[in-house]
Backbone as CSV, one residue per row, in Angstrom:
resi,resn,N_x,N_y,N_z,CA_x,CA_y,CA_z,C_x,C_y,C_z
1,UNK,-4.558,62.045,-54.197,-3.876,61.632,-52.986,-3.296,60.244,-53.185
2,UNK,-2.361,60.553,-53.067,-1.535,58.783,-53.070,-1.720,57.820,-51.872
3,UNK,-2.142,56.152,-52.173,-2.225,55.563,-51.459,-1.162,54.942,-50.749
4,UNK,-1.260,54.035,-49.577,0.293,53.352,-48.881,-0.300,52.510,-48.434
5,UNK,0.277,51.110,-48.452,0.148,50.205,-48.049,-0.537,49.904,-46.723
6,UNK,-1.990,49.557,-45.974,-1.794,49.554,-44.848,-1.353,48.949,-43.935
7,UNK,-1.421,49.107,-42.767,-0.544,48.292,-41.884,-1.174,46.999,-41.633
8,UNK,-2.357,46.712,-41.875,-2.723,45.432,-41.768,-1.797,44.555,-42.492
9,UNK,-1.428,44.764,-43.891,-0.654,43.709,-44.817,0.440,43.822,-44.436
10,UNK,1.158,44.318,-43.148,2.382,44.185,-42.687,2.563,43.362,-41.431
11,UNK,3.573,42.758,-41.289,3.648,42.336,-40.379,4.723,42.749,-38.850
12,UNK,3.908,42.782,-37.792,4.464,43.634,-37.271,5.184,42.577,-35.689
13,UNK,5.164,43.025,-34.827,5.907,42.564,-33.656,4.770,41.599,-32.902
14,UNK,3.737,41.989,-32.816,2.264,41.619,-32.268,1.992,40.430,-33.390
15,UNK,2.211,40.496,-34.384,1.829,39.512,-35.547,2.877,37.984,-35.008
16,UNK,4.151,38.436,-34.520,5.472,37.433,-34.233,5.060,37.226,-33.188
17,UNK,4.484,37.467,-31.670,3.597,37.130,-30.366,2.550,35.955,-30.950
18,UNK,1.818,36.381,-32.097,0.656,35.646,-32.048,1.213,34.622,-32.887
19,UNK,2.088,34.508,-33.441,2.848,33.286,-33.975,3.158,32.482,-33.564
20,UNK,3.800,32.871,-31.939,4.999,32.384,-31.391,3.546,31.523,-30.356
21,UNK,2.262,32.251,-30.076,1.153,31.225,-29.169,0.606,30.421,-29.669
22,UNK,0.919,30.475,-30.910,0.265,29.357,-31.939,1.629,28.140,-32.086
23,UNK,2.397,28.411,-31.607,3.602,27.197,-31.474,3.217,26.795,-30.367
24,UNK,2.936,27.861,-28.831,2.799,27.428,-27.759,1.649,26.244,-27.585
25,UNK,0.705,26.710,-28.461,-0.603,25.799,-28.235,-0.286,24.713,-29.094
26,UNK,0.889,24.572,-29.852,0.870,23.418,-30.384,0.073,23.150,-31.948
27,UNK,-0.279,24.420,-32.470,-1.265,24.702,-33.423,-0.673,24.562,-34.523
28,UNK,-0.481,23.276,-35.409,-0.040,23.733,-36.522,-0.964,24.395,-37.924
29,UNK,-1.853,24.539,-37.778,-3.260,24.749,-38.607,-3.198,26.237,-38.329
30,UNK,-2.917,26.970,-37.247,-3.062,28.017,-36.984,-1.006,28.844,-37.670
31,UNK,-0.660,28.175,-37.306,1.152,28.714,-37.612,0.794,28.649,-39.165
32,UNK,0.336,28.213,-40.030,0.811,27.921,-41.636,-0.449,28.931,-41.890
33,UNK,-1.509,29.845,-41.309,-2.002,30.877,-41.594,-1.410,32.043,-41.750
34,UNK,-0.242,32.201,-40.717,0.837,33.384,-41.021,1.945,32.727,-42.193
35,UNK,1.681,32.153,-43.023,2.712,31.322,-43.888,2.307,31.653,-45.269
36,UNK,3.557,31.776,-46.356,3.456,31.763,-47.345,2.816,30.322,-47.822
37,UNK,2.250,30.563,-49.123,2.241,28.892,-50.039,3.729,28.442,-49.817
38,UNK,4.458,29.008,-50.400,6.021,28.580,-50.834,7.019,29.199,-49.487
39,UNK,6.603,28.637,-48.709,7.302,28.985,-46.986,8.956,28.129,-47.218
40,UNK,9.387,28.819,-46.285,11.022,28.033,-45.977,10.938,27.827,-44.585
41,UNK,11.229,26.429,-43.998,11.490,26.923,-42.450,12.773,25.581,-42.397
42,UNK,13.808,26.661,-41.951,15.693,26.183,-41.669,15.096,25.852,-40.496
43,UNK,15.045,24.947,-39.966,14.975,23.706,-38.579,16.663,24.487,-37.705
44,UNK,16.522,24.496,-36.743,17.834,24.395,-35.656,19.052,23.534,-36.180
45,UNK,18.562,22.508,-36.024,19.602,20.855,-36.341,19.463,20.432,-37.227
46,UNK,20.486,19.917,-38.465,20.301,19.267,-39.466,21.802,19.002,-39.878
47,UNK,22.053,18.326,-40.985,23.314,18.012,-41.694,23.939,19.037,-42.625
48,UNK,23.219,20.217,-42.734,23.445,21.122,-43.895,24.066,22.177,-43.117
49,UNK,24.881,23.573,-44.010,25.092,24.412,-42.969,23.851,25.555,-42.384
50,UNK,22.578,24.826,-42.873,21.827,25.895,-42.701,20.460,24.998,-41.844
51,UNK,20.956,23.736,-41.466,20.070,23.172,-40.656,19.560,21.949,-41.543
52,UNK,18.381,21.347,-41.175,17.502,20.989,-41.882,16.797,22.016,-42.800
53,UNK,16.252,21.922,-43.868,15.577,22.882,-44.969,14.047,21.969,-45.255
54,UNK,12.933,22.819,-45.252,11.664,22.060,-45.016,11.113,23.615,-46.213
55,UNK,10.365,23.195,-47.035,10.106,24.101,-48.165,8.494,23.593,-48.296
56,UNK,7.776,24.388,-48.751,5.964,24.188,-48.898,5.474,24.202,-47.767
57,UNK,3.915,24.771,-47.700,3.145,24.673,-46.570,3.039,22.991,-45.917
58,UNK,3.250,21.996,-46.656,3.242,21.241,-46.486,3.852,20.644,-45.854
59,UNK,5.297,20.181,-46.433,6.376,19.955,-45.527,6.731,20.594,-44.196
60,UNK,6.436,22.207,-44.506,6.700,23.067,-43.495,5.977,22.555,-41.788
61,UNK,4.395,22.371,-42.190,3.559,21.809,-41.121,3.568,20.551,-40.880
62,UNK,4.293,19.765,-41.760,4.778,18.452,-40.900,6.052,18.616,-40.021
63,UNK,7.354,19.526,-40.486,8.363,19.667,-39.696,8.143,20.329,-38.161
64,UNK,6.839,21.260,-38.518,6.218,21.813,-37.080,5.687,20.590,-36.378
65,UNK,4.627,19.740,-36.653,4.039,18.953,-36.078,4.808,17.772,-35.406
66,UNK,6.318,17.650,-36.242,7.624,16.708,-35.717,7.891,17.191,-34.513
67,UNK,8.335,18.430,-34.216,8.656,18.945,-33.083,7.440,19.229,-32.054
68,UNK,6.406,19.087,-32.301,5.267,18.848,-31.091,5.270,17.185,-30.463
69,UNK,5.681,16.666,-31.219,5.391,15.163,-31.399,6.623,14.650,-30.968
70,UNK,7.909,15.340,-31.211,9.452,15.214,-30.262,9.389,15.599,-28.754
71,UNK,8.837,16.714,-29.224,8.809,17.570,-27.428,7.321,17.810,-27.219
72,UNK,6.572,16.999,-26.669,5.359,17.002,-26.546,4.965,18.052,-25.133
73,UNK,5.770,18.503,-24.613,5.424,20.031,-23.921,6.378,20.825,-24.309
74,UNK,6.621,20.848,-25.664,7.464,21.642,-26.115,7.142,23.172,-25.435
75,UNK,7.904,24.154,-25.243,7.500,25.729,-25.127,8.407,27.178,-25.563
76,UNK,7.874,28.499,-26.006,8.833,28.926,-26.193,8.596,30.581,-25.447
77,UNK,8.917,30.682,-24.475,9.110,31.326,-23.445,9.980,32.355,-23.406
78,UNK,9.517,33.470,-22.289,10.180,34.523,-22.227,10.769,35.353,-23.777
79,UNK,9.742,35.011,-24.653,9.711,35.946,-26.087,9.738,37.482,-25.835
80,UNK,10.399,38.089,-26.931,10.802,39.528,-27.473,10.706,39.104,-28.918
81,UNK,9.771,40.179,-29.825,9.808,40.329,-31.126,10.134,41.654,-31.489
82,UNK,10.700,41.271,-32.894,11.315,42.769,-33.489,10.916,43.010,-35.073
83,UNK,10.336,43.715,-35.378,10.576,43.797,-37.068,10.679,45.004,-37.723
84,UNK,11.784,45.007,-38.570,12.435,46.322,-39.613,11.919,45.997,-41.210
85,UNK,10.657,46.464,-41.138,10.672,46.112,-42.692,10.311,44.768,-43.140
86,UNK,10.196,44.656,-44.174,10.582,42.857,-44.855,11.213,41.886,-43.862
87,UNK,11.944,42.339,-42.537,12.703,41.128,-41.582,11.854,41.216,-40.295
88,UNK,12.620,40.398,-39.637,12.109,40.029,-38.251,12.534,39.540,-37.602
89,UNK,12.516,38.997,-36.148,13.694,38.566,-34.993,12.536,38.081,-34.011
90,UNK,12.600,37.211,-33.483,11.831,36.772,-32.438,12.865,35.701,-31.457
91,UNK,13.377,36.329,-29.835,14.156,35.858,-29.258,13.489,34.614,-27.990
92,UNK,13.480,33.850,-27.853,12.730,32.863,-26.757,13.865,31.934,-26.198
93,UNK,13.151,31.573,-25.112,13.888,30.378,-24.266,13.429,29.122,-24.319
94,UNK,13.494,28.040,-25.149,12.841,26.315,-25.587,13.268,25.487,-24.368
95,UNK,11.740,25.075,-23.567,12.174,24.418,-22.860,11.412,23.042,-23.594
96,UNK,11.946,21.922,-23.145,10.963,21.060,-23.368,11.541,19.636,-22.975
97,UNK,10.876,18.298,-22.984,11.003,16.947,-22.710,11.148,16.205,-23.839
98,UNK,12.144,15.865,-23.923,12.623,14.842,-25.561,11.805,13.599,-25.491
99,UNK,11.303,13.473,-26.306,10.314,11.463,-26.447,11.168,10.885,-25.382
100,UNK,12.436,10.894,-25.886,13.418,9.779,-24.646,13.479,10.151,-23.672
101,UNK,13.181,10.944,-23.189,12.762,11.597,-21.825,14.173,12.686,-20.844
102,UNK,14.868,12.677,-22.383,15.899,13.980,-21.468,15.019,15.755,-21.926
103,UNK,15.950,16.412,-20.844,14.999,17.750,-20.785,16.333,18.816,-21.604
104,UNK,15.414,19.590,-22.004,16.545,20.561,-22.740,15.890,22.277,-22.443
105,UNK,16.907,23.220,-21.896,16.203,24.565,-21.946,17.495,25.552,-22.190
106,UNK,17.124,25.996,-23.511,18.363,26.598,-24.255,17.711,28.013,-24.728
107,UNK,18.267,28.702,-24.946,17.860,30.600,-25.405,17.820,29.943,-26.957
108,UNK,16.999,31.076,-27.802,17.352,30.638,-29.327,16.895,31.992,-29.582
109,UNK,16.669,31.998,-31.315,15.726,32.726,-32.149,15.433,32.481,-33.018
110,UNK,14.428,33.524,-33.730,14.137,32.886,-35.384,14.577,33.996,-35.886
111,UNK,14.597,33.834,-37.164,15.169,35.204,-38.324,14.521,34.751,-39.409
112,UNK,13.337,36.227,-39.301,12.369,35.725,-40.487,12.165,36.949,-41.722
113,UNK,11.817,36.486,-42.821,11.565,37.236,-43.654,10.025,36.853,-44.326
114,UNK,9.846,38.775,-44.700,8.476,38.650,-44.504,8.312,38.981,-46.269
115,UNK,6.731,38.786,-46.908,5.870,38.620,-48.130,4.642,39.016,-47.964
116,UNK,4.340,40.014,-48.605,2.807,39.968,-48.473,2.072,39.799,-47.165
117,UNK,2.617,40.563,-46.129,2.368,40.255,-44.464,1.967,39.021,-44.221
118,UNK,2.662,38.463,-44.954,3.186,36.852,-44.322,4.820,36.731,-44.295
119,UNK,4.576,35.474,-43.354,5.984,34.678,-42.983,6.354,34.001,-44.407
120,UNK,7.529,34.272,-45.291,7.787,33.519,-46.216,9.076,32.736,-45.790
121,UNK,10.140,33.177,-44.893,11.320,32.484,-44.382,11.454,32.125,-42.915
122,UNK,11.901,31.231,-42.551,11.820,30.971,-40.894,13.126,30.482,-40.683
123,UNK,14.390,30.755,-40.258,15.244,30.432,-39.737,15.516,30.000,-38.465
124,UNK,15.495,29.049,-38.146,15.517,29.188,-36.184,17.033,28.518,-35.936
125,UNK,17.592,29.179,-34.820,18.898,28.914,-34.070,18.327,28.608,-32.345
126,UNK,19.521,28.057,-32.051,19.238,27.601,-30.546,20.389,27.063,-30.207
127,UNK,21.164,27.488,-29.018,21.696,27.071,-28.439,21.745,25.430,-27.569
128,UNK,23.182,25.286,-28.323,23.298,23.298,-28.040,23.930,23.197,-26.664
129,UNK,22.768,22.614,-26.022,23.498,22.177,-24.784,23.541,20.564,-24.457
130,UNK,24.270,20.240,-23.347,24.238,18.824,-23.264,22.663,18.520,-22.434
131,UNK,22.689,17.113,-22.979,21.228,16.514,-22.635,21.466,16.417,-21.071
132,UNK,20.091,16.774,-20.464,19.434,16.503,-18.893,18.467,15.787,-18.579
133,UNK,19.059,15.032,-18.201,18.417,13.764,-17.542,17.043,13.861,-16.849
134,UNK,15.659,13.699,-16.967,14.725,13.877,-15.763,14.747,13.194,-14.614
């Protein structure tokens, strides 16, 4: 009888939920458990055409811990996850309070690719809006 992969080593839609509460809580110890060693995570904003680029568990969980520490009630709300295979889609609404104290609440997503039922790529997009004043 031939064996198949089980579904534990996959990652599934429920796996991108429990990802996405481990951002909510602010967890970066818990987010770099669904993470490759050799993770990619493309930041929203950066100078490149592909964002900022943050590579290693390392870097990766400091670029997370930047954005807890930018938007210190950072949140990512009203989530839908999707995954086909090796990819993935996770759609949310980022609300949050900038250090300088303007407010921002924009739709986004991530576009991820998966390894070994881990997260090895993290792309995130988000819609640029103008800053709001509290």
């Amino acid at each position: 009888m031939a064996t198949t992969e089980t579904s534990a080593s996959k990652v599934t839609a429920d796996t991108l939920a429990a990802f996405s509460a481990a951002f909510n809580r602010h967890d970066a110890n818990a987010l770099m458990e669904f993470m490759t060693e050799d993770c990619v995570f493309d930041a929203a904003g950066g100078s490149e055409v592909y964002g900022a680029r943050f590579v290693g568990r390392d870097a990766v969980r400091a670029a997370f811990e930047a954005v807890f520490k930018t938007f210190p009630d950072a949140h990512w709300g009203k989530g839908r996850h999707y995954v086909i295979g090796e990819r993935g889609v996770s759609e949310w609404v980022f609300t949050g309070t900038h250090a300088e104290g303007w407010r921002i609440e924009a739709e986004g997503c991530d576009l991820f690719e998966f390894r070994d039922g881990l997260i090895a790529v993290k792309r995130a997009f988000r819609k640029e809006r103008p800053k709001q004043n509290v």
